[in-house]
VMD Tcl script that builds the backbone (N, CA, C; Angstrom):
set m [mol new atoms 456]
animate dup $m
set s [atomselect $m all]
$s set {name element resname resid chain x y z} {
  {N N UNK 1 A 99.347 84.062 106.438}
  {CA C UNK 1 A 98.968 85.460 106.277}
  {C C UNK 1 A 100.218 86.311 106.082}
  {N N UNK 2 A 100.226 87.234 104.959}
  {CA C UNK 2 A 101.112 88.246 104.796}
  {C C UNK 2 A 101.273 89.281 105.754}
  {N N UNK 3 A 102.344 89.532 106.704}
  {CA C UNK 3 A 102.797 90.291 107.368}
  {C C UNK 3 A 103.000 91.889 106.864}
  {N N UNK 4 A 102.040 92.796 106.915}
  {CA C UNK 4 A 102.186 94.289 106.603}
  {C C UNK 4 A 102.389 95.161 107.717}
  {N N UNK 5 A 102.929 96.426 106.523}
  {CA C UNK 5 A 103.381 97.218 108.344}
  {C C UNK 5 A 102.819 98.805 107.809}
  {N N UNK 6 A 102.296 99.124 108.617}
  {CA C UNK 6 A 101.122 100.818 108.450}
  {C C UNK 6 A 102.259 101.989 109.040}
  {N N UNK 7 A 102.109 103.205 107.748}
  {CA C UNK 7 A 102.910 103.984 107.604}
  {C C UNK 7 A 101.900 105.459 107.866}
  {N N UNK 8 A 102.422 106.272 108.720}
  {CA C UNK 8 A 101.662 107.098 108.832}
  {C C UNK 8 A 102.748 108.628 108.864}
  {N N UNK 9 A 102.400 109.812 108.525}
  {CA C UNK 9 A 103.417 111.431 108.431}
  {C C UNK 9 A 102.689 111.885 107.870}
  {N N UNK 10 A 102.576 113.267 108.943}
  {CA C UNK 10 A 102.145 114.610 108.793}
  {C C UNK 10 A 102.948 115.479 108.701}
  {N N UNK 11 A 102.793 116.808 107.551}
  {CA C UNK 11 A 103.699 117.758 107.896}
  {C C UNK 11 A 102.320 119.078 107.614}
  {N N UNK 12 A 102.740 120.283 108.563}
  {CA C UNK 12 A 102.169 121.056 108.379}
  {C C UNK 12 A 102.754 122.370 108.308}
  {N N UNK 13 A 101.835 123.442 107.524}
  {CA C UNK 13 A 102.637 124.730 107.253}
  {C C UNK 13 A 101.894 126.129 107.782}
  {N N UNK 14 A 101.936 127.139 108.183}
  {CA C UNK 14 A 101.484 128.090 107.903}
  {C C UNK 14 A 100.655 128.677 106.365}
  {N N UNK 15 A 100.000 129.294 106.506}
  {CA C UNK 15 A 99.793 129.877 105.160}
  {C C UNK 15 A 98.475 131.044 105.619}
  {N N UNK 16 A 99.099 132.187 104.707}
  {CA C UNK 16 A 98.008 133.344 104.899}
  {C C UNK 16 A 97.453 133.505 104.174}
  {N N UNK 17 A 96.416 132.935 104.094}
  {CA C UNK 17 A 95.009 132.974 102.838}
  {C C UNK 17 A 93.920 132.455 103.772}
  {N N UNK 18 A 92.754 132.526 103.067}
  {CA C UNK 18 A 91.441 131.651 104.031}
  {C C UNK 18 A 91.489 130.562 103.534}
  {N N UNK 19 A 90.946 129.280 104.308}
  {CA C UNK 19 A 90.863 128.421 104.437}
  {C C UNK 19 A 89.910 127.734 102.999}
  {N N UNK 20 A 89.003 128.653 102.458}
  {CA C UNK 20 A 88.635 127.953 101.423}
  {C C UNK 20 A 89.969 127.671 100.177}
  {N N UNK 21 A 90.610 129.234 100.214}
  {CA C UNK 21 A 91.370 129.306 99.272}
  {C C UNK 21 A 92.699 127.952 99.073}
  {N N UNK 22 A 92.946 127.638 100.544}
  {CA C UNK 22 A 94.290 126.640 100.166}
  {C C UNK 22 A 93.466 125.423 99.852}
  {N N UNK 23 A 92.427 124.931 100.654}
  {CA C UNK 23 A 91.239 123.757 100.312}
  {C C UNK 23 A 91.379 123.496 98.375}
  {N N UNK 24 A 91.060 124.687 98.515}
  {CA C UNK 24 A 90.583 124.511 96.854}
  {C C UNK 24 A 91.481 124.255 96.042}
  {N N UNK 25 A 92.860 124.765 96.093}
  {CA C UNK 25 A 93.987 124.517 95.619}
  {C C UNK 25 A 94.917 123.626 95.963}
  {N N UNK 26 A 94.838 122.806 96.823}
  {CA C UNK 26 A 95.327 121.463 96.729}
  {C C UNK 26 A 93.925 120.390 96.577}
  {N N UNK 27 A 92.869 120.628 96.265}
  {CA C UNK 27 A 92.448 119.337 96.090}
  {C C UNK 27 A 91.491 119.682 94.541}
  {N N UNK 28 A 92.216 120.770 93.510}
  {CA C UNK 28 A 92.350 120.569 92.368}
  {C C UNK 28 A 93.463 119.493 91.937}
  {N N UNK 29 A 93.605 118.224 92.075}
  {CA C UNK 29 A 94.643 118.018 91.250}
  {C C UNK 29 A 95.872 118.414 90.228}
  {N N UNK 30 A 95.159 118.990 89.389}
  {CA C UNK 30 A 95.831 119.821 88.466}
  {C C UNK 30 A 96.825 120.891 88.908}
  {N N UNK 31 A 96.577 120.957 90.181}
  {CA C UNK 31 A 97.667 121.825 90.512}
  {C C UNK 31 A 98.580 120.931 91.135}
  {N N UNK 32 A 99.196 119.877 91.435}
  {CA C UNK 32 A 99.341 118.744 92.314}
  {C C UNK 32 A 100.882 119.240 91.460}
  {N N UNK 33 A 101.021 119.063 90.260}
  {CA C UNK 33 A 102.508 118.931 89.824}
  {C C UNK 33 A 102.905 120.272 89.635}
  {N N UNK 34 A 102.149 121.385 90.281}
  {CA C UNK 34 A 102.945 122.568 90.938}
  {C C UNK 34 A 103.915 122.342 91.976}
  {N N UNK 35 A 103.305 121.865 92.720}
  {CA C UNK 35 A 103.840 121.694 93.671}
  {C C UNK 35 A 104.328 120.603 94.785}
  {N N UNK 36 A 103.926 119.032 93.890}
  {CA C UNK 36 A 104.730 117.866 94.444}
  {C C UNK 36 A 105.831 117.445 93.215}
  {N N UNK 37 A 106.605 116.880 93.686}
  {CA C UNK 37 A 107.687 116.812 92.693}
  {C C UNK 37 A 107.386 115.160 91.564}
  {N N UNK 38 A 106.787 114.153 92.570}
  {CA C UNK 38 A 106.694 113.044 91.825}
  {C C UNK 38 A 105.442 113.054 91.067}
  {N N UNK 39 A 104.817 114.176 91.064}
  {CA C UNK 39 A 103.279 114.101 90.206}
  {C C UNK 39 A 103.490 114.653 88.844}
  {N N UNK 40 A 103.496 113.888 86.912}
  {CA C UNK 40 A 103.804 114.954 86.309}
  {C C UNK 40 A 102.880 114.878 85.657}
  {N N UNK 41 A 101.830 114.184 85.798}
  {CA C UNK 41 A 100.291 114.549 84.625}
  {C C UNK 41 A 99.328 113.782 85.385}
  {N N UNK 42 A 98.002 115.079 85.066}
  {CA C UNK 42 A 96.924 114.648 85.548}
  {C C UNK 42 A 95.558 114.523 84.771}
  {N N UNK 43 A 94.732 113.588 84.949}
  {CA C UNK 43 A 94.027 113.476 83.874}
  {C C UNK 43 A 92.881 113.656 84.892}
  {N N UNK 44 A 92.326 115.263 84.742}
  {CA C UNK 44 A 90.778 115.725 85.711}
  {C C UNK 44 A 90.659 116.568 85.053}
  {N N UNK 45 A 89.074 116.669 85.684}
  {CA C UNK 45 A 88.944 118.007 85.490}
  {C C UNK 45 A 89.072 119.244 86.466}
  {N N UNK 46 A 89.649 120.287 85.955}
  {CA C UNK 46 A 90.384 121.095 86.356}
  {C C UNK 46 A 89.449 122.328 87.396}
  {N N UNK 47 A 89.362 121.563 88.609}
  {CA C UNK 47 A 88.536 122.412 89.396}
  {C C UNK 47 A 88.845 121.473 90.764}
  {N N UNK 48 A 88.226 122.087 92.250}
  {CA C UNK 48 A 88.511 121.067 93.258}
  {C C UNK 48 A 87.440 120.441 93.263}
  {N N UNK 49 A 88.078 119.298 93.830}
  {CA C UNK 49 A 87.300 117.752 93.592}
  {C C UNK 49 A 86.397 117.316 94.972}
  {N N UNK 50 A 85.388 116.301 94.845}
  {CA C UNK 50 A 84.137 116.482 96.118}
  {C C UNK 50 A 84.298 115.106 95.693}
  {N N UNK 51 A 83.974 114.503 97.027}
  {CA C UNK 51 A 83.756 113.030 97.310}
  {C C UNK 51 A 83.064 112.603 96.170}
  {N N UNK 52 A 83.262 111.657 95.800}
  {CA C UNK 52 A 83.216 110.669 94.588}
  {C C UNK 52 A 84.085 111.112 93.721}
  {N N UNK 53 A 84.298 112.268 93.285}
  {CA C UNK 53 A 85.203 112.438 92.252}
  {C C UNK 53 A 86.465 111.312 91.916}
  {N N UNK 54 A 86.974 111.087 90.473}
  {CA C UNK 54 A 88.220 110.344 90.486}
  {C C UNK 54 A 88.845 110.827 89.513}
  {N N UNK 55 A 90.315 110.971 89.337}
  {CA C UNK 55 A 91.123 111.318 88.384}
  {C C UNK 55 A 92.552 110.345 88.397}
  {N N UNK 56 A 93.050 110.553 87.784}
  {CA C UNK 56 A 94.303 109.750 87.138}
  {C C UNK 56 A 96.050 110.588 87.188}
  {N N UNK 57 A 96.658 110.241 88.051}
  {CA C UNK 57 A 97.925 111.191 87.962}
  {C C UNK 57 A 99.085 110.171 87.962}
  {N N UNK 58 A 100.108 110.604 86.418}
  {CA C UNK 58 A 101.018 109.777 86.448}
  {C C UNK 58 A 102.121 110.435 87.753}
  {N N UNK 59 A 102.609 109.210 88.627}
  {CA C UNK 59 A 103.609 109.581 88.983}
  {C C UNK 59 A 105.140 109.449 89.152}
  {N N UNK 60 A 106.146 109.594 89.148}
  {CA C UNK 60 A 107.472 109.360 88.974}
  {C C UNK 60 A 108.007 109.600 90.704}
  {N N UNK 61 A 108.972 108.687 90.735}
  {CA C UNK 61 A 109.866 108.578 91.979}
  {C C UNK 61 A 111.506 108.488 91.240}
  {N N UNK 62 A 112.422 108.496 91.973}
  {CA C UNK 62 A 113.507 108.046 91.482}
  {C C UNK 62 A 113.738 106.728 90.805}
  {N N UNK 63 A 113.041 105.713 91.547}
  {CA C UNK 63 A 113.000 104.436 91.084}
  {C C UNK 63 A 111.687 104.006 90.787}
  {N N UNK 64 A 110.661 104.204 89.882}
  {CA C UNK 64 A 109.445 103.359 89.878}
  {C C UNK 64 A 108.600 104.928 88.966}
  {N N UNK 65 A 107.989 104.456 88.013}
  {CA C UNK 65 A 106.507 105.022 87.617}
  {C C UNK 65 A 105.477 104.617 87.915}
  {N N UNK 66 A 104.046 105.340 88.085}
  {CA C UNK 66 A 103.110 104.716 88.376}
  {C C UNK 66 A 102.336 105.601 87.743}
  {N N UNK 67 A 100.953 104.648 87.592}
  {CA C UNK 67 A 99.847 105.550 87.121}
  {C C UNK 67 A 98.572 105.461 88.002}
  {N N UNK 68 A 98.667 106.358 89.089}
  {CA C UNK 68 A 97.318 106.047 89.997}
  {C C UNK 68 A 96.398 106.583 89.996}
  {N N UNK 69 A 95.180 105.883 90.300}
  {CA C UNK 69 A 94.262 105.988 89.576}
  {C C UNK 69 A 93.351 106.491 91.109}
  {N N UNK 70 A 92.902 107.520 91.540}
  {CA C UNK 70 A 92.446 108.227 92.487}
  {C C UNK 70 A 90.727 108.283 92.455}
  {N N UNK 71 A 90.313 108.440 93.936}
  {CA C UNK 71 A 88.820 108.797 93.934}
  {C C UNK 71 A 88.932 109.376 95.638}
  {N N UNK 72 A 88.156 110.260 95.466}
  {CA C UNK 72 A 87.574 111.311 96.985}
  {C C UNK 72 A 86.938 110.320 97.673}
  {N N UNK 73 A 87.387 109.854 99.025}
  {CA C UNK 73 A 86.686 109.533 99.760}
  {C C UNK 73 A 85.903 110.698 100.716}
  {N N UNK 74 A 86.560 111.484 100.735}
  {CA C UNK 74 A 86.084 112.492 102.069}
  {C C UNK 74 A 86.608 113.742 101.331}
  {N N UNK 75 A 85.106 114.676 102.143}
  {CA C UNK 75 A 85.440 116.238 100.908}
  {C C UNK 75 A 84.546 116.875 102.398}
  {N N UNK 76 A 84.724 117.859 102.894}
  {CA C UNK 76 A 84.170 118.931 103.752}
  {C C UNK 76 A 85.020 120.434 103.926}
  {N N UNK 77 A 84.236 120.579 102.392}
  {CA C UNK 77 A 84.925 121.973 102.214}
  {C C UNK 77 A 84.486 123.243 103.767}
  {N N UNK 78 A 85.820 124.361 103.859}
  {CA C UNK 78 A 86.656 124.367 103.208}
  {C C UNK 78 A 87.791 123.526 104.287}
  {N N UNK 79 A 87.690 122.431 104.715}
  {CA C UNK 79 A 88.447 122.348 106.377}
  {C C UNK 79 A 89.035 120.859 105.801}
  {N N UNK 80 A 88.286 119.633 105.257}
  {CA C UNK 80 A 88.882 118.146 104.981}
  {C C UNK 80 A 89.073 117.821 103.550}
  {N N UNK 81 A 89.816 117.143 102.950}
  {CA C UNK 81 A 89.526 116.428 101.691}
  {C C UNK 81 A 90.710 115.200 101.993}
  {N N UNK 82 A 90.030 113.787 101.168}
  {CA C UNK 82 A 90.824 112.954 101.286}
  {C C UNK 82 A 91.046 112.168 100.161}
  {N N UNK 83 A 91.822 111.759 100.036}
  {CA C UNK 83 A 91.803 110.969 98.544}
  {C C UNK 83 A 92.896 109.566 98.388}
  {N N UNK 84 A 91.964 108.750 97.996}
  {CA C UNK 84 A 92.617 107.171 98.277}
  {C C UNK 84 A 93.170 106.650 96.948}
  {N N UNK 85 A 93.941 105.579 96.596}
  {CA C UNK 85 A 94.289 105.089 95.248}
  {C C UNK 85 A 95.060 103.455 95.882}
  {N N UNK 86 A 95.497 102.891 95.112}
  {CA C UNK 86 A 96.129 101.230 95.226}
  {C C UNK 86 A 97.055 101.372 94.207}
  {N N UNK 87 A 98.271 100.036 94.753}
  {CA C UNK 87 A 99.558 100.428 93.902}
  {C C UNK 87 A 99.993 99.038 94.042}
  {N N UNK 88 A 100.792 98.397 93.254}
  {CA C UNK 88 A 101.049 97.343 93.572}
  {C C UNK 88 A 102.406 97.012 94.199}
  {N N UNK 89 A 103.154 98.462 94.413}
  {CA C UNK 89 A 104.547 98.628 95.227}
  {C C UNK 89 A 104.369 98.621 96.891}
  {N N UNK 90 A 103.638 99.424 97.645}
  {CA C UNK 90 A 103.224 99.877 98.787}
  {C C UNK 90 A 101.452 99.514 98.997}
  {N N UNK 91 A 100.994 99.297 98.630}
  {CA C UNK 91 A 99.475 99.204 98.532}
  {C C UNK 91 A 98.630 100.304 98.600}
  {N N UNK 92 A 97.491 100.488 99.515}
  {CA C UNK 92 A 96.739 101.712 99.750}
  {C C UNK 92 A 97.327 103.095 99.883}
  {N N UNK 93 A 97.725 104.313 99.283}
  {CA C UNK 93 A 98.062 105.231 99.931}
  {C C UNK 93 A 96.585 106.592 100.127}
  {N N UNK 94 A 96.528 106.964 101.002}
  {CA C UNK 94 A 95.359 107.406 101.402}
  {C C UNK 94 A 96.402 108.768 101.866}
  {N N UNK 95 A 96.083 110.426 101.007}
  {CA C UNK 95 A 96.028 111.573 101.472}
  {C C UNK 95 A 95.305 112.157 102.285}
  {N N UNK 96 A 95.530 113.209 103.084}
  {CA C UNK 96 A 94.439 113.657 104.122}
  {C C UNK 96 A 95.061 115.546 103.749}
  {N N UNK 97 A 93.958 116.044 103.542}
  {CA C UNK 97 A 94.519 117.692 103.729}
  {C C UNK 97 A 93.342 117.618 104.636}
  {N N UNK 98 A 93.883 118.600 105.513}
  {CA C UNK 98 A 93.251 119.541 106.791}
  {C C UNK 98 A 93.831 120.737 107.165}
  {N N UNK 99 A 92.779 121.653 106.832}
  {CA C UNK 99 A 92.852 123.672 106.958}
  {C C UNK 99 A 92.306 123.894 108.042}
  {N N UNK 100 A 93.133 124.226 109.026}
  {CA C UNK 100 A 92.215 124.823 110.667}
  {C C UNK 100 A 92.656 126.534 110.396}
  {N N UNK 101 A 91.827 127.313 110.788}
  {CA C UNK 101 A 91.774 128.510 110.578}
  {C C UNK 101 A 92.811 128.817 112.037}
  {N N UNK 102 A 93.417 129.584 111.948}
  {CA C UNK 102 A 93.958 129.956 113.122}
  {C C UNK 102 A 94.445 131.666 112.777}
  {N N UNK 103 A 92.896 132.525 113.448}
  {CA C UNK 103 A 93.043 133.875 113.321}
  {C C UNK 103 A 93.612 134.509 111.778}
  {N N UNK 104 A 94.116 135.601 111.640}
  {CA C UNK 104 A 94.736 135.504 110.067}
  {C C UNK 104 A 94.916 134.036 109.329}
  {N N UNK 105 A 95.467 133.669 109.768}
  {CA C UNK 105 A 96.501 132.411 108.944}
  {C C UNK 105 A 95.400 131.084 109.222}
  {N N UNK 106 A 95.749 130.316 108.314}
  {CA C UNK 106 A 95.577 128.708 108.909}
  {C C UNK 106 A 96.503 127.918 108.285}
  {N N UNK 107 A 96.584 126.894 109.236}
  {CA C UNK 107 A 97.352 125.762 109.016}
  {C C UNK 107 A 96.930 124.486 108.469}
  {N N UNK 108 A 97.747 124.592 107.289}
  {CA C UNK 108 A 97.059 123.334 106.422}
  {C C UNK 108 A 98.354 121.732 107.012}
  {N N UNK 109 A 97.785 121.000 106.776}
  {CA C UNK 109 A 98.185 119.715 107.323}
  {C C UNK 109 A 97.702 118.872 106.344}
  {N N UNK 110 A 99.106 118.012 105.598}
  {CA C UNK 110 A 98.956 117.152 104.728}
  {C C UNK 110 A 99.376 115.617 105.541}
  {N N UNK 111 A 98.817 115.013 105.315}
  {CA C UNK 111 A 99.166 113.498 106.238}
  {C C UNK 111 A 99.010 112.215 104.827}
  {N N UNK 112 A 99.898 111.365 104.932}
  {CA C UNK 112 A 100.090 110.397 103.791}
  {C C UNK 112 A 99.763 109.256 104.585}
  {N N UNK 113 A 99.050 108.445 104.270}
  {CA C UNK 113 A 98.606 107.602 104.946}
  {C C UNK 113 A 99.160 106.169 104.363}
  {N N UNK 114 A 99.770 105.373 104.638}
  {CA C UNK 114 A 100.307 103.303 103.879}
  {C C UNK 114 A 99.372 102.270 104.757}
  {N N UNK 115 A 98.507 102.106 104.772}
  {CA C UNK 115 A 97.687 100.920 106.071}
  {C C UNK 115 A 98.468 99.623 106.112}
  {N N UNK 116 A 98.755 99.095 104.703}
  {CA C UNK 116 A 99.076 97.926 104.739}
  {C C UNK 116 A 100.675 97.975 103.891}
  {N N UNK 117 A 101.505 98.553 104.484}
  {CA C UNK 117 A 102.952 98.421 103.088}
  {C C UNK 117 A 103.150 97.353 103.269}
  {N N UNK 118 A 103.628 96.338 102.802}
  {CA C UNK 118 A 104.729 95.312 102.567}
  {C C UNK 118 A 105.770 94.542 103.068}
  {N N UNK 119 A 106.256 96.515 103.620}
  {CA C UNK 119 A 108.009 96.093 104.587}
  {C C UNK 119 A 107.769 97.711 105.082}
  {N N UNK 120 A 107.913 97.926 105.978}
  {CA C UNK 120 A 108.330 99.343 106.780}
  {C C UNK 120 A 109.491 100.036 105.792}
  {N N UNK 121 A 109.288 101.500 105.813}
  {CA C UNK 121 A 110.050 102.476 105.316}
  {C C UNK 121 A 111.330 102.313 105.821}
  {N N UNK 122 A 112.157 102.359 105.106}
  {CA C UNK 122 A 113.786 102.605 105.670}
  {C C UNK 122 A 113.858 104.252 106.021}
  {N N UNK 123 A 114.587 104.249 107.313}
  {CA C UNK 123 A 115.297 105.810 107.828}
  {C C UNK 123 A 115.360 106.625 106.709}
  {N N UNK 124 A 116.156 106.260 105.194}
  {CA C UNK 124 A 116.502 107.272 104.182}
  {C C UNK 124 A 115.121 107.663 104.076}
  {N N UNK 125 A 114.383 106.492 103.033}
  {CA C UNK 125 A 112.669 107.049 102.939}
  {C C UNK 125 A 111.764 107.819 103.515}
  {N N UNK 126 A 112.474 107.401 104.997}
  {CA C UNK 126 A 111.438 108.672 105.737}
  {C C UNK 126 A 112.704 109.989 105.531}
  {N N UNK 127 A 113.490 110.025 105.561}
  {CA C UNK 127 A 113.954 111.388 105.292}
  {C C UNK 127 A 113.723 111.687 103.930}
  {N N UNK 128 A 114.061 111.300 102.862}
  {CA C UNK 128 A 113.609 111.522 101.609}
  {C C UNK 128 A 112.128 112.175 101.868}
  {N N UNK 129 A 110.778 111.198 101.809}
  {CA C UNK 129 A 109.611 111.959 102.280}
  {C C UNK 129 A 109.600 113.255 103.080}
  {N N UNK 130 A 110.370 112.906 104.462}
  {CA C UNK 130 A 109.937 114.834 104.986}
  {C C UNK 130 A 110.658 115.564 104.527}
  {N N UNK 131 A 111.945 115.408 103.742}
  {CA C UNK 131 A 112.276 117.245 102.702}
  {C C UNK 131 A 111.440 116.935 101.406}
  {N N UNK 132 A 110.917 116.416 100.763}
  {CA C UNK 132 A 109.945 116.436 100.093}
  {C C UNK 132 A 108.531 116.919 100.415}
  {N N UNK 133 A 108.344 116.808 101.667}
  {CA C UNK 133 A 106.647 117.030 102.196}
  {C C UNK 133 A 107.736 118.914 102.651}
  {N N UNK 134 A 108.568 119.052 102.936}
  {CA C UNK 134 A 109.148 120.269 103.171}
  {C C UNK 134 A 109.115 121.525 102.255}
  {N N UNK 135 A 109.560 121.164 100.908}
  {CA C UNK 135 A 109.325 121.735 99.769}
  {C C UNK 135 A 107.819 121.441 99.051}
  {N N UNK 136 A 106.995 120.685 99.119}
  {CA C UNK 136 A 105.764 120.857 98.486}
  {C C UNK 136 A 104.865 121.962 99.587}
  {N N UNK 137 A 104.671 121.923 100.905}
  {CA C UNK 137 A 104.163 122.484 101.692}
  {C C UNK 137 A 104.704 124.196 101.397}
  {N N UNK 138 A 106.061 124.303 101.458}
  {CA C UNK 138 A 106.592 125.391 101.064}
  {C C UNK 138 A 105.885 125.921 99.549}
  {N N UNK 139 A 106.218 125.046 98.315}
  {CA C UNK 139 A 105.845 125.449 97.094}
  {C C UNK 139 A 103.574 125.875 97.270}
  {N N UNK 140 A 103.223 125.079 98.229}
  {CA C UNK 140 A 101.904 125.790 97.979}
  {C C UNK 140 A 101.070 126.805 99.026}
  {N N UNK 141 A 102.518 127.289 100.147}
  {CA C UNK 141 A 101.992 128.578 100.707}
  {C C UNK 141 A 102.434 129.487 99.468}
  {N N UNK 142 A 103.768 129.317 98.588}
  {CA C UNK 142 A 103.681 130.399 97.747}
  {C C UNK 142 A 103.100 130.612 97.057}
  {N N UNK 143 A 102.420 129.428 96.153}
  {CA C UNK 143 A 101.342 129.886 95.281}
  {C C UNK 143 A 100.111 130.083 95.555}
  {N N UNK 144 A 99.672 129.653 96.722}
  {CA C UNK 144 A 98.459 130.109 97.279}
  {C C UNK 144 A 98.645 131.772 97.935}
  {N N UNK 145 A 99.416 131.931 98.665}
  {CA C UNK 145 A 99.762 133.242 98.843}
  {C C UNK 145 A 99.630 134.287 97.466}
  {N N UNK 146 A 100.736 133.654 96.500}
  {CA C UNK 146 A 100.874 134.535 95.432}
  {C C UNK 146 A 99.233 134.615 94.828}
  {N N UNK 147 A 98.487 133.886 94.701}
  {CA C UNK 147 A 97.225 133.705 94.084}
  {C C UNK 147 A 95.928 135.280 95.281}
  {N N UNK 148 A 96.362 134.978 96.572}
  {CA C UNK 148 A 95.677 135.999 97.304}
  {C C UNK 148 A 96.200 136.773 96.487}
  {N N UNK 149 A 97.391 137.294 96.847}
  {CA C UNK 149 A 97.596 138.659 96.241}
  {C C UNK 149 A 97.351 139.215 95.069}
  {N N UNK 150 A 97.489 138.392 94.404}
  {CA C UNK 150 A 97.179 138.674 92.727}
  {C C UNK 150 A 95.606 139.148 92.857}
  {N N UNK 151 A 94.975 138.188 93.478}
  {CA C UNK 151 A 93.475 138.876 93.255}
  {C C UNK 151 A 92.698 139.880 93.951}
  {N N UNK 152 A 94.018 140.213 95.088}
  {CA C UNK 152 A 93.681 141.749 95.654}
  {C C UNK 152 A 93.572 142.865 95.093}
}
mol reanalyze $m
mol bondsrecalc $m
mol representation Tube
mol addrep $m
């Protein structure tokens, strides 16, 4: 039996909008290469996505392209969405967004899920990942923010 090792990180942000509004805007895809850096094309349709849905997003790392091929496992607007895909580098990676309302603001929480990697993350990787999960979290309080305001 092949020896795998399960990778789990959360990062979470503030953001002042309602809870439908950030929901909806990270689990459009299409907005995904706003604001993650290794996502640069997506093949959906351009609206947020509900369990069963599947779409296609090429992605780029420093070392490796991929083309993964996505479907909604879990959608409970405006608070869960989850979305699973297979790779033949790392295996399963399974997203989790979660919006808890907290008075004005809520806090959205992105969690990356590996069940089965291969070989455990090296120290760099996990630092690489959290200033990356640092700046995407950052890049979509601003555009979700900027998006409230605009339509005030």
């Amino acid at each position: 039996m092949v020896e795998t090792h399960s990778f789990k990180r959360s990062h979470n942000i503030m953001i002042d909008a309602p809870a439908e509004a950030v929901l909806d805007y990270v689990c459009n895809p299409n907005s995904w290469p706003e604001w993650i850096a290794a996502s640069h094309k997506i093949d959906s349709p351009d609206r947020p996505l509900r369990k069963g849905d599947t779409f296609v997003e090429e992605w780029h790392t420093r070392s490796a392209r991929a083309q993964l091929k996505w479907e909604v496992t879990e959608c409970e607007p405006p608070y869960l969405w989850v979305g699973e895909t297979q790779t033949d580098f790392i295996g399963t990676i399974i997203v989790r967004y979660d919006v808890k309302e907290m008075g004005d603001q809520v806090r959205f929480t992105r969690t990356m899920i590996n069940p089965a990697r291969p070989k455990p993350p090296t120290q760099d990787q996990i630092n690489r990942l959290n200033k990356e999960a640092d700046i995407a979290l950052a890049n979509i309080k601003k555009n979700v923010e900027a998006r409230i305001a605009k339509a005030s």
